[in-house]
C-alpha positions as a Markdown table, in Angstrom:
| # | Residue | x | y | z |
|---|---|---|---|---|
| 1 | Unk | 62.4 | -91.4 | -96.3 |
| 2 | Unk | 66.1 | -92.2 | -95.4 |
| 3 | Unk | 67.5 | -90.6 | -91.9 |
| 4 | Unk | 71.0 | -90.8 | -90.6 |
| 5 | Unk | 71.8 | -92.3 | -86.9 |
| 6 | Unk | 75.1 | -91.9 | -86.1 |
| 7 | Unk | 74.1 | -92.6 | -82.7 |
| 8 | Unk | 73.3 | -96.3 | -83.1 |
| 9 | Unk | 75.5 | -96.8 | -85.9 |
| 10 | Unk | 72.9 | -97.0 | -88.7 |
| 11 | Unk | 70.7 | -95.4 | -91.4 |
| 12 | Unk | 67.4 | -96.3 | -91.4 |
| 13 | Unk | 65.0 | -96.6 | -94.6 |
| 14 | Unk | 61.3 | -95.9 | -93.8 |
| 15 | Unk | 58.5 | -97.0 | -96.3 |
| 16 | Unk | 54.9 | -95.9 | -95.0 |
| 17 | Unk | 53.0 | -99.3 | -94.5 |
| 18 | Unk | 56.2 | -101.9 | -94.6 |
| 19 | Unk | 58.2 | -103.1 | -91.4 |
| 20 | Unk | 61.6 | -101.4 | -90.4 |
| 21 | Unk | 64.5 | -104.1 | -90.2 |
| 22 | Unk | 66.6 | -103.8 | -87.6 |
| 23 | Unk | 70.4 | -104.2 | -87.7 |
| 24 | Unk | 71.8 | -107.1 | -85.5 |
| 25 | Unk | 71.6 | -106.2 | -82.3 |
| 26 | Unk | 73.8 | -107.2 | -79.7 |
| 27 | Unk | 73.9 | -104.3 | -77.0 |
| 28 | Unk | 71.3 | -101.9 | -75.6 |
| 29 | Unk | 69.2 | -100.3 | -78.7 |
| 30 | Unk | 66.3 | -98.1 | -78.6 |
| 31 | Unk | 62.9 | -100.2 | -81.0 |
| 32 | Unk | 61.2 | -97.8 | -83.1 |
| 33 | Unk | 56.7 | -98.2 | -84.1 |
| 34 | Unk | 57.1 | -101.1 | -86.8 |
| 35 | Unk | 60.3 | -102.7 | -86.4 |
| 36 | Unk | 61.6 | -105.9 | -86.4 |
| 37 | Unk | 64.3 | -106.2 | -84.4 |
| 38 | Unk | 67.2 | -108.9 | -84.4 |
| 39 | Unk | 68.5 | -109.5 | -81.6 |
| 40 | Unk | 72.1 | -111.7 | -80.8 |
| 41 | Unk | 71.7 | -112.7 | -76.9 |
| 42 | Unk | 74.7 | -114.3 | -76.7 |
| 43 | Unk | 75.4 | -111.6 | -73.9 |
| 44 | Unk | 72.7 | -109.5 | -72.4 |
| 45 | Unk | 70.9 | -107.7 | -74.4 |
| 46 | Unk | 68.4 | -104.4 | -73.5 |
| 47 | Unk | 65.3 | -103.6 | -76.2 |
| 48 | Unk | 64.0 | -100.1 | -75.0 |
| 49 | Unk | 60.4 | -99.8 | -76.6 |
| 50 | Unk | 59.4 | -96.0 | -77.7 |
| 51 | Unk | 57.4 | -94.2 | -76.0 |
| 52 | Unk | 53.5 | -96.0 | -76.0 |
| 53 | Unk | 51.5 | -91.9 | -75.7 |
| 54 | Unk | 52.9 | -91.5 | -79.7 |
| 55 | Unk | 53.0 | -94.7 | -80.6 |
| 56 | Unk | 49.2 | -96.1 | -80.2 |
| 57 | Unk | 48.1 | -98.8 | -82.9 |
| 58 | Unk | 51.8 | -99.3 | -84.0 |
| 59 | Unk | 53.9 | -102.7 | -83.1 |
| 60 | Unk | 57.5 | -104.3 | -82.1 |
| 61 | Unk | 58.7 | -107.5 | -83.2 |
| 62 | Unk | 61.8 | -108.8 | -81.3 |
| 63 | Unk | 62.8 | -111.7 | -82.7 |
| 64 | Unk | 66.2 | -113.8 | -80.8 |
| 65 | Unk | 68.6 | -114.9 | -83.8 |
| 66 | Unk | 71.0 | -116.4 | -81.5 |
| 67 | Unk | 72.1 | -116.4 | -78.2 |
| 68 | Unk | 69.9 | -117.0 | -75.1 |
| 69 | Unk | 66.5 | -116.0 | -75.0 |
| 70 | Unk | 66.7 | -114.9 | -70.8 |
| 71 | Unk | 69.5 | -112.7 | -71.8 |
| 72 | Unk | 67.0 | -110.2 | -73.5 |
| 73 | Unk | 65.5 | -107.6 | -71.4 |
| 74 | Unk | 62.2 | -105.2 | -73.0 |
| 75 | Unk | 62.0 | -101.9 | -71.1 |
| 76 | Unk | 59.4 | -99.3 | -72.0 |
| 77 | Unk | 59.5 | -95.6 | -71.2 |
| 78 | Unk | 59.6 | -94.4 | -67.7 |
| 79 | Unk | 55.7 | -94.6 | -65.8 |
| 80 | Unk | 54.6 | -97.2 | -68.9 |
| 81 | Unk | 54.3 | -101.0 | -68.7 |
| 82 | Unk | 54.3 | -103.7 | -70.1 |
| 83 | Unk | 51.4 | -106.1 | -69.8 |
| 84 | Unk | 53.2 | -109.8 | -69.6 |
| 85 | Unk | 55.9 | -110.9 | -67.7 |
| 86 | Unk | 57.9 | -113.6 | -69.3 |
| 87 | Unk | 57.7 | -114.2 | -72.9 |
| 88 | Unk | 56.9 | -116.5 | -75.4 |
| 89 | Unk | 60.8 | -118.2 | -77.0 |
| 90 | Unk | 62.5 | -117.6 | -79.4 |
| 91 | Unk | 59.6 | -114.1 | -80.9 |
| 92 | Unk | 58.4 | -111.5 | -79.1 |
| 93 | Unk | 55.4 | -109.5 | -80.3 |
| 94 | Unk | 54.3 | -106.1 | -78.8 |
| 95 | Unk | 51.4 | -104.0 | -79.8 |
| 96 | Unk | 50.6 | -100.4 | -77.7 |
| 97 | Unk | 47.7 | -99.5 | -77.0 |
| 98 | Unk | 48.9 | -95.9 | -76.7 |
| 99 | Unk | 49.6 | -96.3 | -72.6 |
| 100 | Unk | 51.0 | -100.0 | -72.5 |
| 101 | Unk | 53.0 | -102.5 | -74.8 |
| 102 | Unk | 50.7 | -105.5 | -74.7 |
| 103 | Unk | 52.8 | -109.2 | -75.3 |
| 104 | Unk | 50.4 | -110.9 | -78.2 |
């Protein structure tokens, strides 16, 4: 399936069963269930994770290309969490568990 984002700038290419790629990121931009996302933190960057009620089973990759690894902020959807402050350097890996984004 191939969709149109204007929005963001993009068109994204969905295979079932294969990762999404993101573009690189460098500003705020909105994760969808199975991406990998790039991320350039050379200036702060903001991931917002999709909501966890539709996205149970499903993961995020965030994975820092360049820049500084403080300089990324995760934020999931308003009244959900996520369940580790701090992350590991350099890749970040989320799975929900359909009411929290859990940091494997």
């Amino acid at each position: 399936m191939v969709t149109d984002n204007p929005a963001e700038n993009r068109t994204d290419v969905f295979i079932p069963g294969v990762w999404l790629i993101s573009p690189v990121v460098m500003t705020s931009y909105t994760a969808r269930p199975w991406e990998f996302v790039r991320v350039n933190a050379h200036d702060p960057v903001t991931i917002r994770l999709p909501p966890a009620a539709s996205s149970a089973g499903t993961e995020v990759v965030i994975r820092e290309i360049a820049g500084e690894e403080e300089a990324i902020e995760i934020l999931a959807s308003t009244g959900q969490q996520i369940a580790r402050n701090g992350y590991p350097s350099g890749t970040i890996r989320l799975l929900c568990d359909g009411a929290t984004w859990l940091v494997l």
